[in-house]
ROLO-939124 format. One record per residue (C-alpha): x, y negated, z. Coordinates in nm, 4 decimals, always signed. Layout:
# residues N
<u->X, v->Y, w->Z>
...
END
This chain:
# residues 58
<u->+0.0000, v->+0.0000, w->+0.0000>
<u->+0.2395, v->-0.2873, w->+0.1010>
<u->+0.3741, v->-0.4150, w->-0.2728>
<u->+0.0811, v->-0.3599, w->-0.4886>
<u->-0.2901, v->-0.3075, w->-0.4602>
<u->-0.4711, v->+0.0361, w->-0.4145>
<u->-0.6852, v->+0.1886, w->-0.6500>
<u->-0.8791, v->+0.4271, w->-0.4480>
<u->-1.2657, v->+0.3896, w->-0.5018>
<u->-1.2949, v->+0.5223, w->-0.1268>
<u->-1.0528, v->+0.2174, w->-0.0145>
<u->-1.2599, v->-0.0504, w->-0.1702>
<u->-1.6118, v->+0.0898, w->-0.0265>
<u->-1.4574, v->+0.0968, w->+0.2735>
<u->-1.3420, v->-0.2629, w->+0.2782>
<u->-1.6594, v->-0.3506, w->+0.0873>
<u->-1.8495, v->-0.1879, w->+0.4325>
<u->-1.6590, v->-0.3957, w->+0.6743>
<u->-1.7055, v->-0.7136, w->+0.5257>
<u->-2.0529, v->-0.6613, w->+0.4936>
<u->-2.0512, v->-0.5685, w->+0.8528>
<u->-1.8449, v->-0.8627, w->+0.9166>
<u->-2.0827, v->-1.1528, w->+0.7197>
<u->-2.4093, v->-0.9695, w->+0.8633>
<u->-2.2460, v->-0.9784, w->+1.2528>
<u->-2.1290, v->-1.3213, w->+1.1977>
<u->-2.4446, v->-1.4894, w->+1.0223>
<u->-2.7439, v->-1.2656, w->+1.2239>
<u->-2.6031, v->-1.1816, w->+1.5050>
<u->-2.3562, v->-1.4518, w->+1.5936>
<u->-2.0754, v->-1.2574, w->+1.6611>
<u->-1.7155, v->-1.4074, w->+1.6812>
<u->-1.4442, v->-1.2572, w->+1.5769>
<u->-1.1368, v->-1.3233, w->+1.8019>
<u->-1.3570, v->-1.3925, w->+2.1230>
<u->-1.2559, v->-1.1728, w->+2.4189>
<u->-1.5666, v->-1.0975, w->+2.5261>
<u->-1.7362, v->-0.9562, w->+2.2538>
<u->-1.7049, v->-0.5353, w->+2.2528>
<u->-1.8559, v->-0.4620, w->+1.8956>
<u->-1.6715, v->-0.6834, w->+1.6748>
<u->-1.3586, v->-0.5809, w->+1.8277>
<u->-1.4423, v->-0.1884, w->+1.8135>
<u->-1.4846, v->-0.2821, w->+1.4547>
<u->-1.1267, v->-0.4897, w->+1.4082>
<u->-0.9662, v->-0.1755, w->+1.6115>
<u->-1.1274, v->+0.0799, w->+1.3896>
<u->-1.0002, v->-0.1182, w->+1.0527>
<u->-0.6559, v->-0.1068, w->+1.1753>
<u->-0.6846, v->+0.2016, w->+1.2560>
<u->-0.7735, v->+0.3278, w->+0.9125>
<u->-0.5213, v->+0.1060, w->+0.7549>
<u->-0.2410, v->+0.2686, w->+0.9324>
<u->-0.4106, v->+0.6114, w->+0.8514>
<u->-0.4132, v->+0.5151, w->+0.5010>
<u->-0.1123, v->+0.3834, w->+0.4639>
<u->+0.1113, v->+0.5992, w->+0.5758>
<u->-0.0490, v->+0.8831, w->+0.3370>
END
């Protein structure tokens, strides 16, 4: 991944899912990202960097 882009289908739906979890959290629900006291939108940030290092280091 680091030096060019990926080309898995998977990657991009992925990515696609947590930005559309992001924009509905942030405009519905007002969630914000970076606060300490919010739980789900850092279970969410945690779980995204946790499948970046998983598929990265395929």
């Amino acid at each position: 991944m680091p030096g060019r882009s990926s080309d898995s289908p998977v990657s991009f739906a992925v990515g696609l899912a947590v930005a559309a979890i992001a924009l509905v959290g942030t405009t519905l629900f007002g969630w914000e990202f970076g606060v300490p006291n919010g739980p789900v939108p850092v279970v969410i940030g945690v779980a995204c960097a946790v499948a970046a290092v998983v598929l990265w280091r395929r």
